[in-house]
C-alpha positions as CSV (number, residue, x, y, z in Angstrom):
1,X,-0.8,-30.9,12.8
2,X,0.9,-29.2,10.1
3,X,-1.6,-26.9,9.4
4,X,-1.7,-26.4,12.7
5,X,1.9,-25.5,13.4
6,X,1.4,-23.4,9.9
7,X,-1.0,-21.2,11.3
8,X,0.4,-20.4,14.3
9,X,3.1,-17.2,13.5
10,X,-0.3,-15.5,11.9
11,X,-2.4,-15.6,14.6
12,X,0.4,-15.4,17.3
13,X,0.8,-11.7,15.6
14,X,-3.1,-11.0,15.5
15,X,-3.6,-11.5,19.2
16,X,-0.3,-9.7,20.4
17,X,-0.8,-7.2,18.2
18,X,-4.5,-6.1,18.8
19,X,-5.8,-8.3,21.3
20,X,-2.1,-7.7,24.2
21,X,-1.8,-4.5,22.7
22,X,2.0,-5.2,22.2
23,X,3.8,-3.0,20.4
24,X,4.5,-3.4,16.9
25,X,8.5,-4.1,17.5
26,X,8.0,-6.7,20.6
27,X,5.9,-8.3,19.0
28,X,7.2,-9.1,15.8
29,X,10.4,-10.8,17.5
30,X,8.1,-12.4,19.6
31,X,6.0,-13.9,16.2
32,X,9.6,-14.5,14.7
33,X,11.3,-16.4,17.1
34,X,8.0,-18.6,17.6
35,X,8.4,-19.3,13.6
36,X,11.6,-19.9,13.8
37,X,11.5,-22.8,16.1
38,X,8.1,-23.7,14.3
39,X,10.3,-24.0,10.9
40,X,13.2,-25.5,12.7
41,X,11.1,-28.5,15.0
42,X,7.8,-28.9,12.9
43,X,8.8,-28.5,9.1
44,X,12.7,-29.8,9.5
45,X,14.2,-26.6,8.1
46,X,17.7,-26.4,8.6
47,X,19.9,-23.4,10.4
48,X,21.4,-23.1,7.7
49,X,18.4,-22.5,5.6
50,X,17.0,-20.4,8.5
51,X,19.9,-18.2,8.3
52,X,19.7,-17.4,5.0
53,X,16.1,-17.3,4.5
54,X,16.1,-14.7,7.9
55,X,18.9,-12.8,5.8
56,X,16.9,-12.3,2.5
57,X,13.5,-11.0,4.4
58,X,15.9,-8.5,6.2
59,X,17.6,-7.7,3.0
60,X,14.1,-7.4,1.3
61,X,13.3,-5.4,4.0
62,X,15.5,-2.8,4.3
63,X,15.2,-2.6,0.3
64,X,12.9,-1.3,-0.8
65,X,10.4,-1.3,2.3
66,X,12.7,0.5,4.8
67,X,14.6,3.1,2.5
68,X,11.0,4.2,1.1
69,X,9.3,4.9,4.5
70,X,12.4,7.0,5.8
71,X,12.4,8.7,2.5
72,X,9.1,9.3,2.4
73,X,9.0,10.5,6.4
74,X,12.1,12.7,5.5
75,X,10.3,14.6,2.3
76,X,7.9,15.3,4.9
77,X,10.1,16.4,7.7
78,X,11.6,19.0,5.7
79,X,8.2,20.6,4.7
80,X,8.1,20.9,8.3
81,X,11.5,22.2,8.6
82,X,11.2,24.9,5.8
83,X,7.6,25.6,6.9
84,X,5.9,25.0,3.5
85,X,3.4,22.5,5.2
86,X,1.8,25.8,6.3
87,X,1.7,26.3,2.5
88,X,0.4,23.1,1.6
89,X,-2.5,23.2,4.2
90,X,-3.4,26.7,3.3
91,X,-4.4,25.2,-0.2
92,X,-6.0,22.5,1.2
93,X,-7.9,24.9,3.1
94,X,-8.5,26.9,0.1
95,X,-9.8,24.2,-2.0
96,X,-12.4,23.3,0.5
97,X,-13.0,23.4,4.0
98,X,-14.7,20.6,4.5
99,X,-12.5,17.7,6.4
100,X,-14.6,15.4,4.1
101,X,-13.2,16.4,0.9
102,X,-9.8,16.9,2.1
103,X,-9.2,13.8,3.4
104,X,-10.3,12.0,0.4
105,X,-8.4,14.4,-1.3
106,X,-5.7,13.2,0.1
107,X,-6.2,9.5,1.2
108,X,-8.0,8.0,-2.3
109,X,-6.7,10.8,-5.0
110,X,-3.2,11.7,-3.5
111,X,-2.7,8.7,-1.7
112,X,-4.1,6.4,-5.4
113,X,-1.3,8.6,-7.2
114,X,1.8,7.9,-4.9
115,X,0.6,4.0,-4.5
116,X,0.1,3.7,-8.5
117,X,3.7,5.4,-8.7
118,X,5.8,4.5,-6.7
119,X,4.0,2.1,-4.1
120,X,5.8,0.0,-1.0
121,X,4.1,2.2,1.8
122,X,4.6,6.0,0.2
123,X,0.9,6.0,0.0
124,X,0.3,5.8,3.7
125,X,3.0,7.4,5.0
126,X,3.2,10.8,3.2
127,X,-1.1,11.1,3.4
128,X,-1.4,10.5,6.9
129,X,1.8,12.6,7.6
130,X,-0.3,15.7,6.3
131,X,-3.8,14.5,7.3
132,X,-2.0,15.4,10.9
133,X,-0.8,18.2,9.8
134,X,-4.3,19.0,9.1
135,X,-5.1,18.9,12.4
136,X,-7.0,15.2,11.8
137,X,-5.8,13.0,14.8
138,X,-3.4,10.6,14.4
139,X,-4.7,7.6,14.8
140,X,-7.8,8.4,12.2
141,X,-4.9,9.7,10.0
142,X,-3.2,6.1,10.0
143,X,-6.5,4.6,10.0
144,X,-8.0,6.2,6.9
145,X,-4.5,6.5,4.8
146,X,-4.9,2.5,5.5
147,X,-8.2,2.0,3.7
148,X,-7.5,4.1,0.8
149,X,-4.5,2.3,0.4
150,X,-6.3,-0.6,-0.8
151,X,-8.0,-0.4,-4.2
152,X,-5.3,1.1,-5.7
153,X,-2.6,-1.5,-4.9
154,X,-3.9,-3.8,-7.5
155,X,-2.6,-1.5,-9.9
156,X,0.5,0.1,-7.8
157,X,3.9,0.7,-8.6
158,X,3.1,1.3,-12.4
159,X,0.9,-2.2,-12.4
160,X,3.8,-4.8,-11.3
161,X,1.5,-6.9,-9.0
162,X,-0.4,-7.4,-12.0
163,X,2.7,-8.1,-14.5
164,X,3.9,-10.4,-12.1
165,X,1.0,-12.4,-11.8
166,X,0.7,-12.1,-15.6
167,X,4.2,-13.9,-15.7
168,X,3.5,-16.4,-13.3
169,X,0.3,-18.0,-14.5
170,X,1.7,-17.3,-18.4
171,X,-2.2,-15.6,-18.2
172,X,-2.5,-12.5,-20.8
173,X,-2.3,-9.4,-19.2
174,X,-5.1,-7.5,-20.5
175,X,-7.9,-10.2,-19.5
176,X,-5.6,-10.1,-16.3
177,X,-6.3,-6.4,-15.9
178,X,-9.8,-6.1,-17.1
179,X,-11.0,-8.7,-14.4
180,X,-9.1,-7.0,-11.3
181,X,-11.3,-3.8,-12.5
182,X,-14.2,-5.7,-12.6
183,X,-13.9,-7.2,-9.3
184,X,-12.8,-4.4,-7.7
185,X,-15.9,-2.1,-9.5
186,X,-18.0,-2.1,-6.5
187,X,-15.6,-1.4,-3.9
188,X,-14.5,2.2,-6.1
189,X,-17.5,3.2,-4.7
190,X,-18.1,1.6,-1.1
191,X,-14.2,2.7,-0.1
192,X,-14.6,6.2,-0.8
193,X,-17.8,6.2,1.3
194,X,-16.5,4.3,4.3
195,X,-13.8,7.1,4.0
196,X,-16.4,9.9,3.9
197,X,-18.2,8.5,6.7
198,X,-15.3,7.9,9.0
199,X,-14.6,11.6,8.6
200,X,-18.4,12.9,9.1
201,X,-20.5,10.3,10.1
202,X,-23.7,12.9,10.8
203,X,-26.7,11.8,9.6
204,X,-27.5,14.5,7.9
205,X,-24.3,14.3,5.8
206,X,-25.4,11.2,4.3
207,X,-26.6,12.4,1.4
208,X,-24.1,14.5,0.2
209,X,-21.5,11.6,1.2
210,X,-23.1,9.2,-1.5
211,X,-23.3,11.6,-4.1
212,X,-19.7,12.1,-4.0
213,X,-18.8,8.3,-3.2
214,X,-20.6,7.8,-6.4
215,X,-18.8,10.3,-8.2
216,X,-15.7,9.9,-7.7
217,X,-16.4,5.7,-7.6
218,X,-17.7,6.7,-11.2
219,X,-15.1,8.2,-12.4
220,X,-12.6,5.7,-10.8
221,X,-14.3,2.5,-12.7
222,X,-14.9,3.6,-15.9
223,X,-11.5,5.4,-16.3
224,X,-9.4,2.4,-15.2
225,X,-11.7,0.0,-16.9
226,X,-11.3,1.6,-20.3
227,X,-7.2,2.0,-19.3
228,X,-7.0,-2.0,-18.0
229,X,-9.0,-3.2,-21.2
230,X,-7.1,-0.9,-23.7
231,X,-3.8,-0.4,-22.2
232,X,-3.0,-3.1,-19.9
233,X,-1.9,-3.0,-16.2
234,X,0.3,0.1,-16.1
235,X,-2.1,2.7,-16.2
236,X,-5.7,1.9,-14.9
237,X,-4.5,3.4,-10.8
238,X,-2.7,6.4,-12.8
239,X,-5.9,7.5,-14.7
240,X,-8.1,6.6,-12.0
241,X,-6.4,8.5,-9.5
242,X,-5.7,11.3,-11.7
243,X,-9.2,12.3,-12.4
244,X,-10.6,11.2,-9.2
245,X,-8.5,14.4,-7.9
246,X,-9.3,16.4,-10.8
247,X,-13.4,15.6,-10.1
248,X,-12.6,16.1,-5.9
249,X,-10.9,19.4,-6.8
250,X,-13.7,20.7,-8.7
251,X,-16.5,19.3,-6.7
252,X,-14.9,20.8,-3.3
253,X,-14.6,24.6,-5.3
254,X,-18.0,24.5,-6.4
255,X,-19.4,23.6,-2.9
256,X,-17.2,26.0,-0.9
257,X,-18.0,28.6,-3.1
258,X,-21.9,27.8,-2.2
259,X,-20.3,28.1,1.5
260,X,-18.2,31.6,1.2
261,X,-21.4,33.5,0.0
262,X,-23.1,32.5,2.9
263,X,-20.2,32.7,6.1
264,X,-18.5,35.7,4.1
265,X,-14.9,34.4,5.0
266,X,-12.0,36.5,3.6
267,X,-10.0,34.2,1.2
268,X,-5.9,33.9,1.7
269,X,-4.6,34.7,-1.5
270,X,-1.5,32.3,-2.4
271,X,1.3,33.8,-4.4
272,X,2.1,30.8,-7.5
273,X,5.8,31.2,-7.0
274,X,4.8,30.0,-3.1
275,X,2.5,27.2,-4.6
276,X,5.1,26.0,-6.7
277,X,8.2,25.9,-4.2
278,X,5.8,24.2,-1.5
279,X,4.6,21.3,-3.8
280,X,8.2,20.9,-5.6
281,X,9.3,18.2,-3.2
282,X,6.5,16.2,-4.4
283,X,6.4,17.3,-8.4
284,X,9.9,16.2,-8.1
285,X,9.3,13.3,-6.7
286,X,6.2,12.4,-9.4
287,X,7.9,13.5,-12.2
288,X,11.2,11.6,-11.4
289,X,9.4,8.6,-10.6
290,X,7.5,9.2,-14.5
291,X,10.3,9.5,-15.7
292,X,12.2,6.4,-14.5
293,X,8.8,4.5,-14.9
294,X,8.1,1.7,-17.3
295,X,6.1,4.2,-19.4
296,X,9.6,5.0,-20.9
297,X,10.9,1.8,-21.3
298,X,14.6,2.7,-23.4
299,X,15.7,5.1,-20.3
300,X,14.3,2.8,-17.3
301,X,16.5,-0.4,-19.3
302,X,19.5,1.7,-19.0
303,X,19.2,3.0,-15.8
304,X,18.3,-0.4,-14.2
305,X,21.6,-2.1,-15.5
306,X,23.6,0.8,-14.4
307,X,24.3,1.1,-10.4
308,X,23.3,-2.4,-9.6
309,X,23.5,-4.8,-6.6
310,X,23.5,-8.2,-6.7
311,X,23.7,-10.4,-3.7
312,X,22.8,-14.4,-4.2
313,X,21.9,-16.8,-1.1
314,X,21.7,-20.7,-0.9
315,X,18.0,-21.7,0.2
316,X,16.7,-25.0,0.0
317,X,19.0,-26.3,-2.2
318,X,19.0,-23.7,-5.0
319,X,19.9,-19.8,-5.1
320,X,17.8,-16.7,-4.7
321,X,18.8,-13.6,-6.2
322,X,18.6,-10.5,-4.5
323,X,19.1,-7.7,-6.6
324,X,18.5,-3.5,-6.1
325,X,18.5,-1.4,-9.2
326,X,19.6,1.8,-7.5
327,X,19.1,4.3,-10.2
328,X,15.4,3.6,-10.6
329,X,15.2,2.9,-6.8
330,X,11.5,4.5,-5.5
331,X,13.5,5.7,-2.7
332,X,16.2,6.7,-4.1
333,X,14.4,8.9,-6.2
334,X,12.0,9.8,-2.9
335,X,15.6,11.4,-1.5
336,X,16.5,12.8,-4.6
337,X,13.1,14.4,-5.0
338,X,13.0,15.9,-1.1
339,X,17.0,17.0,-0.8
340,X,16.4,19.1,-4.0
341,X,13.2,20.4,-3.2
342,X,14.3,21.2,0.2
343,X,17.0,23.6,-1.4
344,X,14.1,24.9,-3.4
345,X,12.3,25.6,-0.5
346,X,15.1,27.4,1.5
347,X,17.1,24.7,3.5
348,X,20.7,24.2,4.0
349,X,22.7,21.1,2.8
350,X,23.5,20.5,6.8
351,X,20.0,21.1,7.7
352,X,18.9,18.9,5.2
353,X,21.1,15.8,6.5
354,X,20.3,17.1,10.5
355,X,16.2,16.1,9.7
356,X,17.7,13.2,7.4
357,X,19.7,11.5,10.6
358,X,16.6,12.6,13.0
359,X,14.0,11.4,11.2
360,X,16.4,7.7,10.6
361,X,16.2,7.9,14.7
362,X,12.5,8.8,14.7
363,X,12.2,5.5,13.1
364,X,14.4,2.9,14.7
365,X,11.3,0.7,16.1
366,X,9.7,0.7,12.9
367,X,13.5,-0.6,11.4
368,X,12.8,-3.8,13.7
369,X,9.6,-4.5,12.8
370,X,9.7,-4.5,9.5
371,X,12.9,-6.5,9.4
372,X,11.1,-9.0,11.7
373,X,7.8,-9.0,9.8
374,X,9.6,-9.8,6.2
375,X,12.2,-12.2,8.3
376,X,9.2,-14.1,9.4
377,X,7.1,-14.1,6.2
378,X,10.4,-14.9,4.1
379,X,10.8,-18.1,6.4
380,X,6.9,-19.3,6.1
381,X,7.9,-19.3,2.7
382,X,10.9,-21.1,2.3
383,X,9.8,-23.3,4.8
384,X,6.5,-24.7,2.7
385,X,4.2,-23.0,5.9
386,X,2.4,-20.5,3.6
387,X,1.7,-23.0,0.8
388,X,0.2,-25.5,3.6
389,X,-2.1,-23.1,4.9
390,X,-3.5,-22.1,1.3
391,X,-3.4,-25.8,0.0
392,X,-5.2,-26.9,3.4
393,X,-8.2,-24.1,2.3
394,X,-8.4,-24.6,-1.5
395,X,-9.0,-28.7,-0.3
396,X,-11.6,-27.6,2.5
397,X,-13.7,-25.5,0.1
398,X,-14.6,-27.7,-3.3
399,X,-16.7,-26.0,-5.3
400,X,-17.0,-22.9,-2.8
401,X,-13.3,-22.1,-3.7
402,X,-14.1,-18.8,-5.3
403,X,-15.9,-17.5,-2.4
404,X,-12.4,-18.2,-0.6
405,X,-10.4,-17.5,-3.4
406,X,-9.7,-13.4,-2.3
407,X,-9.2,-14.9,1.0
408,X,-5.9,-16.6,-0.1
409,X,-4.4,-13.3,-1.7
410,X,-5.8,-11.5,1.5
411,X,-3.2,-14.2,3.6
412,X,-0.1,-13.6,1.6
413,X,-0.5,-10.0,1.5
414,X,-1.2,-10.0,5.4
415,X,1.9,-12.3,5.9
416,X,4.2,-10.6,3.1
417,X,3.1,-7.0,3.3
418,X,2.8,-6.6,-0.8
419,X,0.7,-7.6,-3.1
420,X,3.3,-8.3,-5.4
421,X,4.7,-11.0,-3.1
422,X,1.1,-12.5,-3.0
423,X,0.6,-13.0,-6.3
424,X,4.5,-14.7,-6.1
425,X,3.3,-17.1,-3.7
426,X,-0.4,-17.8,-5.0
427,X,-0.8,-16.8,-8.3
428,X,-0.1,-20.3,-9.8
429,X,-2.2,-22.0,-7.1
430,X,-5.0,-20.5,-8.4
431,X,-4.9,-20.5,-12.0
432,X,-4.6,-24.8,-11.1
433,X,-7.7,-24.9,-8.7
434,X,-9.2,-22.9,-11.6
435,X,-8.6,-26.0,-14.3
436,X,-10.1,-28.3,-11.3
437,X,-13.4,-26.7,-11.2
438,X,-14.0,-25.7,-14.4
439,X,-13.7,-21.9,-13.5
440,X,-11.7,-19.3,-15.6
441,X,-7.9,-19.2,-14.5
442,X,-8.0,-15.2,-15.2
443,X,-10.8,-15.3,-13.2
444,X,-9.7,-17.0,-10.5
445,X,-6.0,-15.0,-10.6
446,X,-8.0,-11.7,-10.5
447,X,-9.0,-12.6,-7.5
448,X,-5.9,-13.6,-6.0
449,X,-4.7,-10.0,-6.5
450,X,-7.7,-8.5,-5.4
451,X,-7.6,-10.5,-2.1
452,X,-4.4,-9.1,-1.3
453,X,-5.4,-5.4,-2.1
454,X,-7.9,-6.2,1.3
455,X,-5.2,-7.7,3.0
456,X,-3.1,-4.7,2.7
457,X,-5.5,-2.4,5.2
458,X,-4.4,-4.6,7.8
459,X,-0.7,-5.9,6.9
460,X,1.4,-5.7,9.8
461,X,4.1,-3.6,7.7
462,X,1.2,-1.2,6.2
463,X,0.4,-0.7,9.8
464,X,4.1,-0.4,10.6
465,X,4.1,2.7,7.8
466,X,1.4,4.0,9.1
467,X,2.3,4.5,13.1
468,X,5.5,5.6,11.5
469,X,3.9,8.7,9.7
470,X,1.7,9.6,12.9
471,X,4.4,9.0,15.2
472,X,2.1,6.5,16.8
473,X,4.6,3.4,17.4
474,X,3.3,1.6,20.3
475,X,0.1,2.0,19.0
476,X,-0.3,-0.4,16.2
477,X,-2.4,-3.2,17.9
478,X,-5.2,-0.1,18.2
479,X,-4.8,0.7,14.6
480,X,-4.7,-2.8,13.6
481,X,-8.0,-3.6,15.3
482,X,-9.7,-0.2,14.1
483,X,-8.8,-1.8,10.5
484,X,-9.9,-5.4,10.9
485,X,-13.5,-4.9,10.1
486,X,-13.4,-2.7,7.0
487,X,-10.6,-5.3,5.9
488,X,-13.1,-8.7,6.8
489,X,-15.7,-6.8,4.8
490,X,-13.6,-5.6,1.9
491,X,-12.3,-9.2,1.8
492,X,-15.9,-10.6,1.8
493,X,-17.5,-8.7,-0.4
494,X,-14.7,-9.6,-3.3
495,X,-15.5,-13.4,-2.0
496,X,-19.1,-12.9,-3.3
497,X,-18.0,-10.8,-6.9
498,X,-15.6,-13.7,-7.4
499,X,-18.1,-16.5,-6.3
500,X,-21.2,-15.2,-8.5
501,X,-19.4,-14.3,-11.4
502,X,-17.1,-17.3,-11.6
């Protein structure tokens, strides 16, 4: 009965969400309001407790979730505003124009680059924001930018769902990293095809699809292979994300060219001083967020105890810190990046805070949501629901556990929206099922991780981003069931890596 009651909020959200077709913000006060009385009646949580625990999901919520999809929305918004999207999708254009290279251009080298940065949902917004743009519609825009946002998670936000785990199941880091590449190594290649193919599923494309899906999957496991073994968990998405749009770059000027002889179309020539002010809202952005990274480690320390808020809360008997480290803030630094550029680019200060204060409006049903979805996932927590549900499935499986092992990760990222938060709630659960069946803890905490990068295609909040970005809200139970299979198939094929191997 308690697994039973457990379970319920997660489903409740999976059949309102893509079977009713409820929107995203209905029903995520729906699912929270059902968990709340779940918590309250079935697992003797207190108001009090349900208060506070409500309280830290919306606080979690709002930072760093919510302030990094408006941000990223707004650097967006004011391309439109100055008109340098036109810019940006004239190189685009320029580079290839084949809708296969650009959107994994833009989805799985782009996209890797802002998830191994800065993370918490800048990689789906800002690609599927531009991927419209394009002219791609939006719904395949949100769909796609979902997908891609997978592989790289593992290794997002400079590597801190990896660190974390790292620090949670005393595991060394390195081994940590090494085995998230290795489990990972055949979906570098299938996620890049299942990209291509969405975008031109001819037939006759095939061919050329699975050269490049094997190209650019090349590139993407032995680059953060050699970076996870050598260097730890910081840089493997960096690398691998770099070069991938290094090799797509060159690989989409080589085959244009082939296609330019033959149509004869007249090139648009692209002045560098034009090039440069339309991309500085995002070099800004990248190069702050380098800057403030853990890759300089003396300025990030001093910027992180400088500007800081602290809030603490009473839960369960003990006290959860809540802390924001605004200097080094991704979206503080998202702002910073798109208010400057924006001057750059030609817009006034009161323009600038006019898109600001319509794009916050353009986003109020997304606020709810979100603020429901952690709410909710912050109370399964506290409450001891999430731990049941993944107890209840380590017991079931015995010896099987590995198979099932991604699956756990896949739960808490599904529930919590980060994989981060998963390897928080899991990690240690799996390194001890490990010692019981005589498999390899870093083995077995790999996995936990690289469940939850699968979980993220289809986490509520990723989907939340996402119908953000296309101006799709409303729409999320579509999106979430256009997602469900690649994610059940992502998920199970890192069941089978982890079972074999183990």
């Amino acid at each position: 009965m308690t697994l039973f009651l457990a379970i319920i909020p997660v489903l409740l959200l999976i059949v309102l969400m893509a079977f009713l077709k409820m929107s995203g913000d209905k029903s995520s006060v729906i699912s929270l309001i059902v968990t709340m009385v779940i918590a309250f009646l079935g697992f003797h949580f207190s108001l009090g407790n349900l208060a506070f625990s409500f309280l830290y999901g919306a606080l979690k919520a709002i930072s760093p979730i919510l302030i990094i999809i408006l941000m990223a929305i707004f650097s967006y918004n004011v391309l439109l505003k100055t008109q340098k999207m036109e810019t940006i999708k004239q190189q685009f254009s320029s580079i290839s124009t084949d809708k296969s290279i650009q959107v994994l251009l833009l989805t799985w080298g782009f996209g890797g680059l802002l998830e191994a940065m800065a993370g918490f949902g800048t990689a789906v917004a800002i690609p599927a924001a531009i991927l419209i743009s394009l002219g791609f519609k939006p719904v395949f825009s949100a769909v796609v930018s979902l997908i891609a946002n997978s592989v790289a998670t593992a290794f997002g936000a400079i590597g801190t769902p990896v660190l974390v785990l790292a620090k949670e199941t005393n595991l060394d880091v390195l081994n940590l990293s090494t085995n998230v590449v290795l489990q990972l190594s055949v979906l570098m290649f299938l996620v890049p095809l299942a990209l291509l193919f969405l975008t031109d599923p001819k037939l006759k494309s095939l061919p050329k699809n699975v050269f490049l899906a094997l190209l650019v999957g090349g590139v993407s496991l032995v680059s953060q292979y050699a970076a996870a073994r050598y260097m730890g968990a910081e840089s493997p998405a960096i690398i691998g994300s770099i070069l991938s749009i290094i090799v797509i770059v060159l690989y989409g000027k080589l085959t244009s060219r082939k296609k330019d002889k033959k149509e004869k179309e007249p090139k648009i020539s692209l002045k560098t001083k034009d090039i440069i002010s339309a991309w500085s809202i995002y070099l800004l952005i990248l190069a702050l967020i380098i800057i403030t990274s853990p890759l300089f480690p003396t300025l990030r320390g001093t910027l992180e105890n400088n500007w800081v808020t602290r809030i603490s809360l009473p839960i369960n008997g003990s006290t959860v810190h809540y802390t924001i480290s605004w200097l080094t803030h991704a979206g503080v630094l998202l702002f910073i990046g798109s208010f400057i550029g924006g001057l750059i680019q030609g817009a006034t200060v009161k323009e600038l805070f006019t898109v600001l204060w319509s794009t916050t409006k353009q986003l109020k049903k997304t606020f709810i949501t979100v603020i429901c979805l952690v709410g909710l996932s912050t109370i399964m927590d506290t409450a001891g629901m999430i731990s049941v549900i993944a107890t209840a499935l380590a017991t079931a499986t015995g010896s099987l556990y590995p198979l099932f092992a991604p699956v756990i990760g896949c739960l808490g990222t599904f529930i919590t929206g980060s994989d981060t938060s998963s390897n928080i709630l899991f990690g240690k659960l799996q390194a001890s099922v490990a010692g019981h069946i005589n498999v390899s803890p870093d083995w077995l905490s790999a996995a936990n991780t690289v469940g939850a990068t699968g979980g993220k295609i289809i986490s509520p909040q990723s989907i939340a981003i996402a119908t953000s970005a296309s101006s799709q809200q409303g729409k999320e139970g579509e999106i979430l069931k256009s997602a469900i299979p690649y994610a059940l198939v992502y998920v199970v094929i890192t069941g089978i890596i982890v079972f074999i191997f183990s």
